[in-house]
Every structure is written in C-alpha cells, then in structure tokens.
N, C-alpha and C positions, 0 to 999 in steps of 0.2 A: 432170591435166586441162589443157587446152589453154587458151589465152587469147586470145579473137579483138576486134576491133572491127571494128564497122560505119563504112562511108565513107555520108554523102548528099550529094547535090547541092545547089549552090543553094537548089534551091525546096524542099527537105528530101525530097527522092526516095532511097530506097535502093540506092545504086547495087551493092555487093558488101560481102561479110563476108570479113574477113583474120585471117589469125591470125597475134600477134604472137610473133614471133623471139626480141627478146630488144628489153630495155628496159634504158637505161644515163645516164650524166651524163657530160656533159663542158665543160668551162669554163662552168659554170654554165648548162649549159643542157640540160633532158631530150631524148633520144631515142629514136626508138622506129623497129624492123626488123621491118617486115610481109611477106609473103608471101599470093596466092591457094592454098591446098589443092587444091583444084581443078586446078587449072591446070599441066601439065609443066612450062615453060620457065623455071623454076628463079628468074624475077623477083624480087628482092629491093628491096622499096620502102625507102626514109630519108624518116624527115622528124623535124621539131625537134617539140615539143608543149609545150601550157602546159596543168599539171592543174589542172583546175576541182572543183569540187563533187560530190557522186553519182556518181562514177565516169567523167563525164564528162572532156571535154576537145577545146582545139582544134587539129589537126594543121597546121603550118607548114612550107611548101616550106626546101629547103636552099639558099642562096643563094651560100655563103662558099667558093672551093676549100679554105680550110684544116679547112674541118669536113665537104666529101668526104672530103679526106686521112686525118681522124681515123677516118672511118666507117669507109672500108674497111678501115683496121688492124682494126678492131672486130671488122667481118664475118670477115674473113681469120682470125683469132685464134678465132671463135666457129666458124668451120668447122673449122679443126683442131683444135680440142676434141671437133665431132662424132664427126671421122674418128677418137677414141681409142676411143671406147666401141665 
C-alpha cells in the first residue's frame, strides 16, 4: 500500500496529494521524499518534518547545503536500489 500525504495552503486549501518515497533520519532530524503520481517530470520533493500527533505533522523547507548533500546521497542510493528489482 502506498503512503501519501496531503499538502494545504495557508488558509488550509488542499493544494495536491503526494506519495511519500521514502522516509528516513539524519543527524537528528526526520525526512521525508515526496513525489506527484500524477505527474511525469519525475519531481522529487525534500523537506525536513517534525511528527506530531494523529498521524499528523509539519513539513519544513531545507535550508542547509549539507543536508541537500545528505539527501541526494539518499535519493541516489534509494534509486539504485530501484533499478535492482
């Protein structure tokens, strides 16, 4: 089964549903690699998050190059693991 989360806006509008990639930790901080389904262009969202309660939680922009640097090891590592199967 897939695992998606919903993004809203501001004013709590639904903007799109993403399904998440893969979920991971690093120096102490969660991350999470979304993707639209929908969508070809192959887009790979990052962002940091803090879990809350009920499933919930709040998604935090990435600000630091060195935890770009981590991601894309991440990503790069999670796609050649695709490309086995």
């Amino acid at each position: 089964m897939d695992k998606t989360v919903t993004i809203f806006d501001e004013q709590g509008n639904e903007v799109e549903n993403l399904e998440i990639l893969l979920e991971f930790e690093g120096d102490g901080q969660n991350y999470v690699l979304l993707h639209n389904p929908d969508s070809d262009d192959g887009e790979v969202m990052a962002f940091k998050y803090d879990k809350e309660d009920k499933g919930e939680g709040k998604l935090l922009p990435i600000e630091d190059d060195a935890e770009w640097d981590m991601i894309e090891e991440v990503l790069g590592a999670f796609e050649d693991e695709q490309e086995d199967f």
